[in-house]
N, C-alpha and C positions, 0 to 999 in steps of 0.2 A: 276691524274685529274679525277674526278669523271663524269659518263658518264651518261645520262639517254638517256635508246630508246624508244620507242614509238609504240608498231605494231599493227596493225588490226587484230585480226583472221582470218577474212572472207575477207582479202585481194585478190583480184585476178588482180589485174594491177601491183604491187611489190612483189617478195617474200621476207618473212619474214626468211627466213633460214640465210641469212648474218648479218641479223642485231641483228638475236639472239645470233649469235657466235661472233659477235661482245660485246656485254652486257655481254655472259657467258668467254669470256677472258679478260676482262677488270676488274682491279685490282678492282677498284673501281665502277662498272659499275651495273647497274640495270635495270630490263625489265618491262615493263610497259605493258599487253598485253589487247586490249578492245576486247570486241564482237561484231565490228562492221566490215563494210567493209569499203575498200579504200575511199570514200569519205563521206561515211557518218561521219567522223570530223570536216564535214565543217557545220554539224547542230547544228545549235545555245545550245542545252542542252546538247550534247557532247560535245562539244571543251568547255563550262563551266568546266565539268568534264576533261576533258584532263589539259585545261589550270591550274586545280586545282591542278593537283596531278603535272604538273611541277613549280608552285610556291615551292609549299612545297616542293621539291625537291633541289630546289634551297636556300628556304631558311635551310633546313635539313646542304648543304653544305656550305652554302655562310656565314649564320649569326655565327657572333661569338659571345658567351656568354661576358658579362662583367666581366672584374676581380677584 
């Protein structure tokens, strides 16, 4: 199952140490990491960005080519 995490840098209300070891052991798993802190992904031009790089992630794993 393919995994996408998500973490703030400058996090200081979650730490990012689990959910890295989470991405860096998963078979299929990748880490997405921003320069922002904990809630700044609730600003309208980052979660654009966030939201972007998890479509494309989704479509990366979801879309199947035609044959």
């Amino acid at each position: 199952m393919p995994v996408l995490v998500c973490i703030a840098e400058f996090d200081r209300e979650t730490s990012a140490d689990l959910a890295r070891q989470i991405a860096e052991k998963a078979p299929r798993g990748e880490l997405k990491c921003y320069p922002f802190a904990h809630f700044d992904f609730y600003h309208p031009e980052i979660r654009t960005q966030v939201l972007g790089d998890q479509i494309n992630f989704l479509r990366k794993h979801l879309m199947v080519a035609p044959q």
